[in-house]
C-alpha positions as CSV (number, residue, x, y, z in Angstrom):
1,X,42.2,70.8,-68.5
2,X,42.8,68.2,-71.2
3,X,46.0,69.9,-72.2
4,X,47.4,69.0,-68.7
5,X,46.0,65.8,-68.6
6,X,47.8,65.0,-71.8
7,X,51.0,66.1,-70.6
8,X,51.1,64.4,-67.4
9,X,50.2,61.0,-69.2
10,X,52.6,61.7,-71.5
11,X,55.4,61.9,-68.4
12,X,53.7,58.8,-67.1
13,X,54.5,57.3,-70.6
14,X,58.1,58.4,-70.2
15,X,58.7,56.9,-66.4
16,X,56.2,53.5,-67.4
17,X,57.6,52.4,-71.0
18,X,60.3,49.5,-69.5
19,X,57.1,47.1,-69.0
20,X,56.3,47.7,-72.8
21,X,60.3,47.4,-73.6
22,X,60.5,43.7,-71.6
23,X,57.3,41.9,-72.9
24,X,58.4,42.9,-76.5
25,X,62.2,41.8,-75.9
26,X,60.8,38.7,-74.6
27,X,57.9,38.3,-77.3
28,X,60.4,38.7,-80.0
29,X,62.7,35.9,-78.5
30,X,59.7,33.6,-78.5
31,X,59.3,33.7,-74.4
32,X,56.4,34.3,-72.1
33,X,56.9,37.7,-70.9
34,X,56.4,37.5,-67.1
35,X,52.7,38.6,-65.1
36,X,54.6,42.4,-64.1
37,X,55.6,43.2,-67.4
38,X,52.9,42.4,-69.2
39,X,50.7,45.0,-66.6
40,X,52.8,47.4,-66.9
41,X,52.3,47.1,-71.1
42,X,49.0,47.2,-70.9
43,X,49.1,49.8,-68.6
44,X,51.3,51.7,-70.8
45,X,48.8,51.0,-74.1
46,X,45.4,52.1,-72.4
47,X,47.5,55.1,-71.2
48,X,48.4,55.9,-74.8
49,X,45.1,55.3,-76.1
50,X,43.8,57.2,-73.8
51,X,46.3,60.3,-74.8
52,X,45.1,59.7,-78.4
53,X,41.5,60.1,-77.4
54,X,42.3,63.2,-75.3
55,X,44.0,64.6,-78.1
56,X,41.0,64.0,-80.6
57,X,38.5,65.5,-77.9
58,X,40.9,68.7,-77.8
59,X,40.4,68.5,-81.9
60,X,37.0,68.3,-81.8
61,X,36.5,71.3,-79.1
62,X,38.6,73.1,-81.4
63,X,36.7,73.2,-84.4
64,X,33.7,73.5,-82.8
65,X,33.7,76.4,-79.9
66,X,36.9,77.6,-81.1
67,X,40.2,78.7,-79.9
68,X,40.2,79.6,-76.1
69,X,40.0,83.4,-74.5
């Protein structure tokens, strides 16, 4: 079950990056990225955090019950 959820936020991450891509852009040109795009962003970090935490549980069940039947 955690291998799918990991993929499909993975494809979210694909489809959801351009809020993450405009707040940057606009960051780096010293402007206030706008209310959207900033959402979106931190959308698109708790999304990734939450694929690296996914992905250390998967670890963790791994080395402790073992590879699945």
């Amino acid at each position: 079950m955690l291998h799918w959820a990991v993929v499909l936020l993975i494809i979210f991450q694909y489809f959801a990056h351009e809020g993450m891509e405009h707040s940057h852009s606009a960051l780096s040109r010293g402007q206030t990225p706008n209310a959207s795009d900033l959402l979106w962003a931190n959308i698109h970090v708790i999304a990734g955090v939450t694929v690296l935490l996914f992905a250390l549980a998967r670890l963790w069940l791994r080395f402790t019950r073992g590879a699945p039947s």
